[in-house]
N, C-alpha and C positions, 0 to 999 in steps of 0.2 A: 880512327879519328884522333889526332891529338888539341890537345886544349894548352894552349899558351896566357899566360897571365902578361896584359900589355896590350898596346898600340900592335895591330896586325893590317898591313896597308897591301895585303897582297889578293888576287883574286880568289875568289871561293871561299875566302874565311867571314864569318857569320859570328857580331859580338853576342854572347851567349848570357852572362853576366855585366858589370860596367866592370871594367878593366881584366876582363877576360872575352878569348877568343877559341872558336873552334875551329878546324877544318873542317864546314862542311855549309855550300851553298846556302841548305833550309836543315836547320838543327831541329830535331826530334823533342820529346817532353825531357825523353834520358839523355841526351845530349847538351841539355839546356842547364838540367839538374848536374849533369856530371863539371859543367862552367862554373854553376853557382859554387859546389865545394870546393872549389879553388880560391875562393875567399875569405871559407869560414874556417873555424879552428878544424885542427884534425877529430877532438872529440866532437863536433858539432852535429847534430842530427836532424834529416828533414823530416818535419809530422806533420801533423793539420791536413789540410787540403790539397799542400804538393803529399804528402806520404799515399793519401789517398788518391790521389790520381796515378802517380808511381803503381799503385799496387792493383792499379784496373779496376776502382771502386766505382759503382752508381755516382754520381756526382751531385749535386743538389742544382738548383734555379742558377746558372753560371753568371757569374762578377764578379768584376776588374779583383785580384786579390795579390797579395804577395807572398814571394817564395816563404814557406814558412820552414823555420828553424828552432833547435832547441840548444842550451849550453848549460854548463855548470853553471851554480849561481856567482860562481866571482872568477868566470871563464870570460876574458875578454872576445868581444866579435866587432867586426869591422861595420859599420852605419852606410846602410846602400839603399839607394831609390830602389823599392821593388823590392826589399827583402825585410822581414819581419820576426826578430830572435826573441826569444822568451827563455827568461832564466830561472831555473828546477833548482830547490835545493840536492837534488840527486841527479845526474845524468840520467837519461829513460833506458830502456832495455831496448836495444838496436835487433833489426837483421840487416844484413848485407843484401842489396837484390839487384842485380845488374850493375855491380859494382858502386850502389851508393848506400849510403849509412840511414837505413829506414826507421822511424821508431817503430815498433812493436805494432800488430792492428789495434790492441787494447790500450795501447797509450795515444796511437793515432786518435782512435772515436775518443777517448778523454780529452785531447786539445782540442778536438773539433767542436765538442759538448760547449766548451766556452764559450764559444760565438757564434752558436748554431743552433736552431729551433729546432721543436721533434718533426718538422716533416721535411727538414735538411738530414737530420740524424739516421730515421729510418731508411731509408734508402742504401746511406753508409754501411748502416750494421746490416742488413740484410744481404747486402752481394757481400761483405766480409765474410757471411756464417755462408753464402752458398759457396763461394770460392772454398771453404774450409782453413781460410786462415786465420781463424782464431774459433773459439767455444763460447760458449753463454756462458760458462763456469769462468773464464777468462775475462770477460769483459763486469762480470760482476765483481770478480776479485780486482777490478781498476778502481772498484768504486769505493774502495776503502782509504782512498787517499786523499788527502786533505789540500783539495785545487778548487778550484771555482767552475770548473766541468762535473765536476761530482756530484752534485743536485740533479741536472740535467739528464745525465748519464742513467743515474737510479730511475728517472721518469722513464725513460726513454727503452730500458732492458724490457719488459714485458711485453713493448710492442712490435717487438724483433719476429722474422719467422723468415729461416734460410730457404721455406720452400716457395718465396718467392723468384718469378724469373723476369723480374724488369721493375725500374725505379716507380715506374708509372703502379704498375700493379700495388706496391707499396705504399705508395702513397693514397691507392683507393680500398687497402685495405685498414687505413690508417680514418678513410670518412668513414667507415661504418664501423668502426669501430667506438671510434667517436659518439657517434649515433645509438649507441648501445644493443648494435645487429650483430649476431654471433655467426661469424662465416668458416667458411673451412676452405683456404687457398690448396689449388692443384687437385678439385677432387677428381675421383675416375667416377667418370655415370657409364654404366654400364646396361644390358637390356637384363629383360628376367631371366635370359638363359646364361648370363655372364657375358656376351657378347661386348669387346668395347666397342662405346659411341664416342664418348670425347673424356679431354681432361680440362676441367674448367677454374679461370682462375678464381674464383672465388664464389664458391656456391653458399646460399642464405640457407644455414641450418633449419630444418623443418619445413622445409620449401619445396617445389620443382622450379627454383629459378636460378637462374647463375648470371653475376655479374661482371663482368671480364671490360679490358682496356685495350682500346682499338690504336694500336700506331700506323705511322705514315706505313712502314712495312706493310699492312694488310691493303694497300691499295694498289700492291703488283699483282699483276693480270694471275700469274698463274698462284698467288699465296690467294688471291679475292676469291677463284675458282674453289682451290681448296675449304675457304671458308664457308662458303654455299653449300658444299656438298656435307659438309660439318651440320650447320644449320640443319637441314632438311631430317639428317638423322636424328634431331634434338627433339624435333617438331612430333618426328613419328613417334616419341616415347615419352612424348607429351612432358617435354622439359621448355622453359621461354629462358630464350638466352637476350639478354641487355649489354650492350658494348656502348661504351663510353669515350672520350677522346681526351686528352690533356688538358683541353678548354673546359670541358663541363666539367670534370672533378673538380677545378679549382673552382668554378664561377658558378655552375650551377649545381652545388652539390646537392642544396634542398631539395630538386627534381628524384635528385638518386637515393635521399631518405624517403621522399615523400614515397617511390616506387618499393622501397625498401618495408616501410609501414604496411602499404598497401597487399604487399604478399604476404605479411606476417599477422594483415588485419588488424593494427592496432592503430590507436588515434593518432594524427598529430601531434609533437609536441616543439614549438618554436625552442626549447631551451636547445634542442640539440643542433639545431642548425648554427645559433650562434656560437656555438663550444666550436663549431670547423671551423668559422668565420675569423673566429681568433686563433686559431693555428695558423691558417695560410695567412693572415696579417703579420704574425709574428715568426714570418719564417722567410727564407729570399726571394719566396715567390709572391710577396705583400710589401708594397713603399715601406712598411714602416720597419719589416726585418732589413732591408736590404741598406734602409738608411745607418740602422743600429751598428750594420755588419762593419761597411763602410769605414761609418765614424771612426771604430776600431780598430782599422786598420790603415788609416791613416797616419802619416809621421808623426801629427801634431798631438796625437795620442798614446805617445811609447811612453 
């Protein structure tokens, strides 16, 4: 693929950036990234949300956003529709990863921390620690730095857990948690002779229940199959499995405390519904995170 800086009037080339061009029909995320660095300074680095996408991170509730970049702080950069530079008194700690200038996972989740609720953040940090590209010991030593992600960040470290395997599961380990329900993601139930039955995403400690997150995936004929014959073994060892979908965590999570109470036998309590109610409000998947985000990312805001 080459990338040319300029007016490209010839077939197949695809504008990648404004005043950059690629060869190529339909440009990729890395192709699109590799455009944009043709603008920025040579030390310039991409974090936030383009690093996390670069790096095949869970993504949060997807909107409109701009390339996000970092520079020195008295590092000139060029003002582009669609691109969005924040200036560090320190340039961040880079990797190189398919040829572009990533910051760090640890400095990524810190810019992200800035404009991102915990139920945008979790997600992040969790396919970060399962990828293995960064530590807990790492993203807490981010947290010594004196940025406006840094609040955030500190909330956000305890609710991390790499043995999550989907954004969705996170985000439902993230209501009961809320809820004050102590769960164990990934457990193995097994029979009384050690036989395995399943591994569940999030079983309610002191329970036979487990709460797991049903995606469009489980409705191919042969995963559905699979999951019935799962079920039945669950049944016979007297375990009750509850799957959830993307709609009811966010909208009806009270269903999923309420069911949550009810296996653990303890009363209602309204305060905990509202504590979720204010996470997914304050996070992209609520008007009023999504407004916030926005705002901030808009020109008229730099």
């Amino acid at each position: 693929m080459e990338v040319v800086r300029g007016r490209v009037r010839r077939a197949g080339w695809t504008r990648a950036a404004y005043g950059v061009h690629v060869s190529s029909a339909e440009p990729d995320l890395g192709q699109r990234l590799l455009g944009w660095s043709q603008v920025l300074p040579d030390s310039a680095v991409l974090t936030h949300l383009t690093a996390a996408e670069a790096r095949g991170w869970w993504l949060p509730q997807p909107v409109p956003h701009p390339v996000f970049a970092a520079v020195a702080e008295r590092e000139r950069h060029p003002q582009r529709a669609g691109l969005r530079v924040v200036r560090l008194a320190a340039p961040p700690a880079t990797d190189v990863v398919d040829g572009l200038r990533l910051a760090t996972p640890a400095e990524t989740l810190l810019s992200c921390a800035a404009d991102l609720h915990v139920l945008d953040l979790v997600p992040l940090g969790d396919s970060a620690l399962r990828l293995g590209h960064c530590t807990l010991d790492e993203l807490w030593a981010a947290t010594r730095a004196r940025r406006r992600g840094t609040p955030m960040l500190r909330t956000v470290l305890p609710l991390l857990d790499g043995r999550s395997e989907s954004a969705w599961e996170s985000v439902l380990r993230v209501l009961h948690v809320t809820a004050d329900v102590e769960v164990e993601p990934q457990r193995e139930i097994v029979t009384a002779s050690g036989a395995f039955v399943a591994r569940a995403d999030l079983w309610l400690v002191g329970t036979r229940r487990i709460h797991e997150y049903d995606g469009a995936d489980h409705r191919d004929p042969e995963t559905h199959r699979a999951d019935l014959a799962r079920e039945r073994r669950l049944v016979d060892e007297r375990w009750e499995r509850c799957g959830y979908t993307a709609r009811e965590v966010l909208r009806r999570g009270g269903d999923i405390i309420a069911a949550a109470d009810a296996a653990l036998g303890r009363p209602w309590v309204p305060a905990r519904l509202e504590s979720w109610r204010g996470l997914v409000a304050r996070s992209l998947y609520g008007s009023l995170g999504r407004r916030r985000a926005l705002a901030r990312w808009t020109p008229t805001n730099r």
